[in-house]
N, C-alpha and C positions, 0 to 999 in steps of 0.2 A: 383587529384580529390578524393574527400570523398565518397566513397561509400557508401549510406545507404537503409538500407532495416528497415522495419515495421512489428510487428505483432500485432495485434489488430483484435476482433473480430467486430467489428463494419465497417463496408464499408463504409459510411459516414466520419467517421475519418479520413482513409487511403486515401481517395479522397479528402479532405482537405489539410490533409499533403504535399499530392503529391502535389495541386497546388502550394503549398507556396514554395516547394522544385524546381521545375521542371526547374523554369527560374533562379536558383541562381547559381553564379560563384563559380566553384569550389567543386560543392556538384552535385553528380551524384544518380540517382534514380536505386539503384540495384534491389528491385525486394519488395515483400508482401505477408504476410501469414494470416490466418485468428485464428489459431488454432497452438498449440503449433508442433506437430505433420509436420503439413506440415511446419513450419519452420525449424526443424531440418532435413527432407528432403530436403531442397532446400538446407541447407548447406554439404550435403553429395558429391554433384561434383558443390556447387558455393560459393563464401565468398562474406564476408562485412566489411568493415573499421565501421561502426557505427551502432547498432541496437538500434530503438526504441522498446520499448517493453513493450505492457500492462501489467496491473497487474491482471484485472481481467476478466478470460477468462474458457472455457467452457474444461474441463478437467483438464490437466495441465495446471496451474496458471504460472504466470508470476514470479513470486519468483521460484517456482521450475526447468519452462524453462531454467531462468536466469542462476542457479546453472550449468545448465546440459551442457550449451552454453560456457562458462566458462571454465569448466572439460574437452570439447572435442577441443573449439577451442579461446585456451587464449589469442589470438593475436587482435581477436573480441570484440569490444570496446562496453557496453551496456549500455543504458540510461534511465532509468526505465521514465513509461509515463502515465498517471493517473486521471482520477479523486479523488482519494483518499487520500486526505493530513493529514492522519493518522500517527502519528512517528514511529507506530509499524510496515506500512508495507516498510516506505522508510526505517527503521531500518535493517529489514530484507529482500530488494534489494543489501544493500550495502555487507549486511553482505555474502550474494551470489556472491559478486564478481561485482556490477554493479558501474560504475564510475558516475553515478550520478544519478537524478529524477528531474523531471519537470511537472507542471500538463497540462491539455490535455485547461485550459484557459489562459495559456502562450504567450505571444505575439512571431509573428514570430522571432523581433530581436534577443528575448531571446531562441527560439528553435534552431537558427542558430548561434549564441553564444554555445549554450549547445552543438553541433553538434560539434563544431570545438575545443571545449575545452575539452571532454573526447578524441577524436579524438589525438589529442596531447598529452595525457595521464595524463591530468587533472582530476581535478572534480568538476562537477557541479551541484548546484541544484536550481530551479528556488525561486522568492521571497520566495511566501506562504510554498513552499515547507522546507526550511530550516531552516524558523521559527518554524515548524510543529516538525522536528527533533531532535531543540536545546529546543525548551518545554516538549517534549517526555523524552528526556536525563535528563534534571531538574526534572521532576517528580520522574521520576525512581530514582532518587539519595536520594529522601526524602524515608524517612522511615515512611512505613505505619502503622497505631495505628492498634493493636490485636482486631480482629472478635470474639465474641462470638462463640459458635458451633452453637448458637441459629440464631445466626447474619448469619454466614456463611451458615446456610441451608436456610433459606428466602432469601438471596441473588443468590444463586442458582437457588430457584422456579421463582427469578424476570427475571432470566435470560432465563428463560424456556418458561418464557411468561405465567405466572399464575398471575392473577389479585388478588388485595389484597383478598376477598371474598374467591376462589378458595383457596388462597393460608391458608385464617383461618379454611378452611373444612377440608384441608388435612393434617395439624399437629395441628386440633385442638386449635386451639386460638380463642378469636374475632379479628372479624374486625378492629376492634378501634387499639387490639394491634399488630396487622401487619402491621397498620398503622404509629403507632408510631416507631417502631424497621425501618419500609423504611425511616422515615424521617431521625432516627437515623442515619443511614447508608448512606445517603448524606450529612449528617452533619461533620462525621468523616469521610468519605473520600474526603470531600470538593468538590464536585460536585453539578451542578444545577436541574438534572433533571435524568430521570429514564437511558433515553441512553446513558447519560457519564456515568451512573454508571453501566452499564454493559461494555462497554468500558473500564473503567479503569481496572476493576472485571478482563477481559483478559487478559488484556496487562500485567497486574502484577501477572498474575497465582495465584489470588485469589478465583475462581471456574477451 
């Protein structure tokens, strides 16, 4: 039997999970946490063959849970679980030590697939999720065209959440040309709209 246990702040989730889990052969329901905290007590006098494990959660996040589960008990198999089919953060699940990632609109097949193939000391990760991965890893490998300092500080205030206007009051430009330098800056770094281009901005430590 696979023992799995959940941590997820959401009770709806966990109560989902559980019923898709509950009547399947061979996968046993060890237990559920809501908060990083009470999961690493539960594992203090109890274990688990497979943890799901959000990513995004109310103190310690699921990337750093990940890490600390890992460190303390490496025998425990983790499956990062998500809404968020970002490459940077299933980039840095794995990179913590998790055997795979799946998103939280996964069909059961594939949850129960995922279950028994990190279980087995594989790795998996669900469709959207890998394509999400293997496009993150292509980007990253391209070489990004040089920011202005001019470029780099407006991309900063966009990220800050300054609207073009604010953002010509406060280093002094027009409007017109703050507007031009944003366009600029989706142009060169090839993005469609304002929130991949703070997205990318991130993920490649360009603010």
């Amino acid at each position: 039997m696979i023992r799995v246990f959940i941590v997820d702040d959401h009770p709806v989730v966990i109560e989902g999970i559980h019923s898709l889990l509950q009547n399947e052969k061979g996968i046993e329901w060890a237990g559920q946490a809501m908060n990083a905290q009470s999961c690493l007590g539960y594992f203090v006098n109890n274990t688990a063959d497979v943890v799901l494990m959000d990513i995004s959660m109310p103190g310690m996040d699921g990337v750093e849970l990940c890490s600390v589960v890992k460190e303390k008990y490496p025998g425990i198999m983790v499956l990062g679980l998500s809404t968020f089919n970002q490459g940077l953060y299933i980039k840095k699940m794995m990179e913590n030590g998790a055997s795979g990632y799946i998103l939280k609109n996964s069909s059961k097949e594939e949850l129960i697939k995922a279950i028994h193939t990190v279980n087995g000391g594989g790795i998996f990760f669900s469709g959207e999720a890998g394509e999400a991965l293997q496009e993150y890893q292509r980007s990253s490998m391209q070489e990004l065209p040089v920011l202005s300092a001019r470029e780099k500080e407006i991309l900063e205030l966009i990220a800050e959440g300054y609207t073009n206007p604010q953002i010509a009051e406060k280093i002094f430009l027009s409007s017109f040309t703050v507007d031009s330098h944003r366009k600029n800056l989706l142009a060169k770094l090839g993005v469609k709209n304002t929130a991949s281009l703070i997205r990318l901005a991130v993920e490649r430590k360009l603010i």
